[in-house]
Backbone bond lengths (Angstrom), bond angles and torsions (degrees), N, CA, C in turn:
res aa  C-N    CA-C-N  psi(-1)  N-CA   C-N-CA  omega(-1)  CA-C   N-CA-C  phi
1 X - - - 1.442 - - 1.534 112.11 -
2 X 1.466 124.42 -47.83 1.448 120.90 -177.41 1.204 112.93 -61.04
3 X 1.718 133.90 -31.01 1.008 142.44 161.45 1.746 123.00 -37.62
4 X 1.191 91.46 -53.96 1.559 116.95 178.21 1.747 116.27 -55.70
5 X 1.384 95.86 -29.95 1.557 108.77 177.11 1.748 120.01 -80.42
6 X 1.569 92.91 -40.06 1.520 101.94 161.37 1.388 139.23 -33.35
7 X 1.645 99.00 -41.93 1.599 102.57 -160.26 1.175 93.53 -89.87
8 X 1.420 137.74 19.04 1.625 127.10 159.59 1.731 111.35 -83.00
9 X 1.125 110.06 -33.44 1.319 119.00 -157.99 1.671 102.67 -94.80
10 X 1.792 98.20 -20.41 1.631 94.73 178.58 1.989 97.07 -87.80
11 X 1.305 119.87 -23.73 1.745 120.48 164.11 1.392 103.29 -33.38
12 X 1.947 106.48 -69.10 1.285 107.43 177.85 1.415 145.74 -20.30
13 X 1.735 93.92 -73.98 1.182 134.32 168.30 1.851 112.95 -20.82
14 X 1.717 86.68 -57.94 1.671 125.80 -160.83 1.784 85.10 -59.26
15 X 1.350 112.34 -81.03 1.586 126.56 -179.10 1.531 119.33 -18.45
16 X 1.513 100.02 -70.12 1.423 119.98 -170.07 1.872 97.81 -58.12
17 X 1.487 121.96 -26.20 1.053 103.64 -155.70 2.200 88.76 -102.34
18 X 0.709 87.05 -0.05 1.741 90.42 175.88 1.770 82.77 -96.44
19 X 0.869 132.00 -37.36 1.876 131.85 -176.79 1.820 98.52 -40.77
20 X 1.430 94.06 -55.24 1.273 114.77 -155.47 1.446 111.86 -61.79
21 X 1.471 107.96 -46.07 1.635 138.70 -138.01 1.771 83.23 -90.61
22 X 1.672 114.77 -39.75 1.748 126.95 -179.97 1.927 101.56 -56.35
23 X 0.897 113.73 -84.96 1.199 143.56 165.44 1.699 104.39 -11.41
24 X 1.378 121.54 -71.32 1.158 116.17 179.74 1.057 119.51 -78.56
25 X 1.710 129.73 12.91 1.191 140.44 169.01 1.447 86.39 -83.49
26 X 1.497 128.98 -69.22 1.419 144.50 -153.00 1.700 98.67 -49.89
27 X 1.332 111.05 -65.01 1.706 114.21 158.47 1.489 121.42 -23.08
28 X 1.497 116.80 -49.48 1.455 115.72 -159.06 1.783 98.31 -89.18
29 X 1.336 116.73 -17.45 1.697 116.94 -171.31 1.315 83.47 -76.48
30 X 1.681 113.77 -67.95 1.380 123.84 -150.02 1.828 111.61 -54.79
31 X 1.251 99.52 -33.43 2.129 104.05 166.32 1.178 101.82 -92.46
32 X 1.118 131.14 4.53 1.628 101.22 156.82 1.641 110.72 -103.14
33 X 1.224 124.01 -18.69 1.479 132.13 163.80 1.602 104.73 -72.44
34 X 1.184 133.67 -21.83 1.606 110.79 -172.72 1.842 82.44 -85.58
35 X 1.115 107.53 -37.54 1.945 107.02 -143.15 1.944 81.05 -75.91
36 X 1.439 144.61 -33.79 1.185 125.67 161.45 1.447 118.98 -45.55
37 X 1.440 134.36 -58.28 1.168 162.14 146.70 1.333 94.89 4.63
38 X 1.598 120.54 -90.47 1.120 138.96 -162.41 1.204 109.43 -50.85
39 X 1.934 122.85 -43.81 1.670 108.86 168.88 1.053 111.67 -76.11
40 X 1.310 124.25 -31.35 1.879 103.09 177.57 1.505 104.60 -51.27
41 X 0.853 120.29 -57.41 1.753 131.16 -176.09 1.565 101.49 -47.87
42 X 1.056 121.61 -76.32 1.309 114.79 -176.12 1.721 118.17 -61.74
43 X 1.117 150.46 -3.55 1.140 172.80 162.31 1.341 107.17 -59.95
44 X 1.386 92.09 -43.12 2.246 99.01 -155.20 1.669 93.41 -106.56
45 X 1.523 110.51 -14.31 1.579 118.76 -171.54 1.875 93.36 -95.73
46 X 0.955 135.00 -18.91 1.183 135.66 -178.73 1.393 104.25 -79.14
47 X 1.866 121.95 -46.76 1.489 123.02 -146.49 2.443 89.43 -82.85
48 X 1.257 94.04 -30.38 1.218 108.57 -172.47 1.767 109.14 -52.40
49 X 1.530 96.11 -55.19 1.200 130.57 -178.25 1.844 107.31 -43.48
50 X 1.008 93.99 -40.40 1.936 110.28 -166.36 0.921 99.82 -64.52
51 X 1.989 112.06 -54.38 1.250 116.69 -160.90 1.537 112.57 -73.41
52 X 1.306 108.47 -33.77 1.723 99.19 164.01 0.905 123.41 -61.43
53 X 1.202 121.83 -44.19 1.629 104.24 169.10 1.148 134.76 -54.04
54 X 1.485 109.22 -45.21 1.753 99.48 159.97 1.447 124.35 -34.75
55 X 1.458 106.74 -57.48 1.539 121.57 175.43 1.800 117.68 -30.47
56 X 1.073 100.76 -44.50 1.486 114.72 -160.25 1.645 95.98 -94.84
57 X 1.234 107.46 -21.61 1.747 109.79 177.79 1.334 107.37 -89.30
58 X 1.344 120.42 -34.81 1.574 119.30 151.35 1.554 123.42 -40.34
59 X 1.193 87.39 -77.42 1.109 91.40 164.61 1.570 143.09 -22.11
60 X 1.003 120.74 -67.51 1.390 139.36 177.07 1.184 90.72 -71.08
61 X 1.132 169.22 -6.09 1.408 158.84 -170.63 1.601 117.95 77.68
62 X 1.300 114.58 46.08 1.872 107.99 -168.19 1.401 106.07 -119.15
63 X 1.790 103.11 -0.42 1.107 101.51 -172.50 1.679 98.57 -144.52
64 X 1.515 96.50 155.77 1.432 90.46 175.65 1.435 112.96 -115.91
65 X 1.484 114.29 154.32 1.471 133.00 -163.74 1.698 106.02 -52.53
66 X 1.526 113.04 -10.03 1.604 94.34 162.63 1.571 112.59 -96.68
67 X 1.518 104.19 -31.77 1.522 115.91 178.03 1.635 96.50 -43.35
68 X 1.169 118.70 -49.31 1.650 118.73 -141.47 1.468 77.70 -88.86
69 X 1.494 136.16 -36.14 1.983 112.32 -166.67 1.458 90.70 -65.27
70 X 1.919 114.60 -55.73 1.601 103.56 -166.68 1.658 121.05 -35.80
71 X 1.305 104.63 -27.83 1.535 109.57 -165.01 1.579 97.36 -61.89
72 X 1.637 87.56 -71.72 1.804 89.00 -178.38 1.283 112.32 -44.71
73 X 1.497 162.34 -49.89 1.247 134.83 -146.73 1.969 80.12 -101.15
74 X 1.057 119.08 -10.30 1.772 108.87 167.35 2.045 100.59 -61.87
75 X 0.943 105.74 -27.99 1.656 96.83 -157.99 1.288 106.54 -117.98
């Protein structure tokens, strides 16, 4: 009979551990989708990045108006 009582708690057991086993799948998609994320982002935040600076080097006079087109079709 005590046996008999067991196999509810080993059902349990069984569930919670497929709970678990779901979950740290959900973890491993979800960090590998932010950490893609983050280089696209940083990739497109870098090329952006360049081009302001040219801007501001134009700007200020450090560069000249062909220097600064080469840049842009450089970037």
């Amino acid at each position: 009979m005590w046996f008999g009582d067991m196999s509810g708690w080993m059902f349990v057991g069984g569930f919670f551990m497929m709970l678990l086993w779901i979950a740290l799948l959900v973890l491993i998609v979800w960090g590998i989708i932010k950490l893609v994320q983050r280089e696209d982002s940083s990739s497109a935040k870098g090329k952006s990045n360049a081009l302001d600076i040219a801007k501001e080097r134009y700007a200020k006079g450090e560069i000249t108006k062909a220097e600064f087109e080469q840049l842009k079709k450089d970037l």
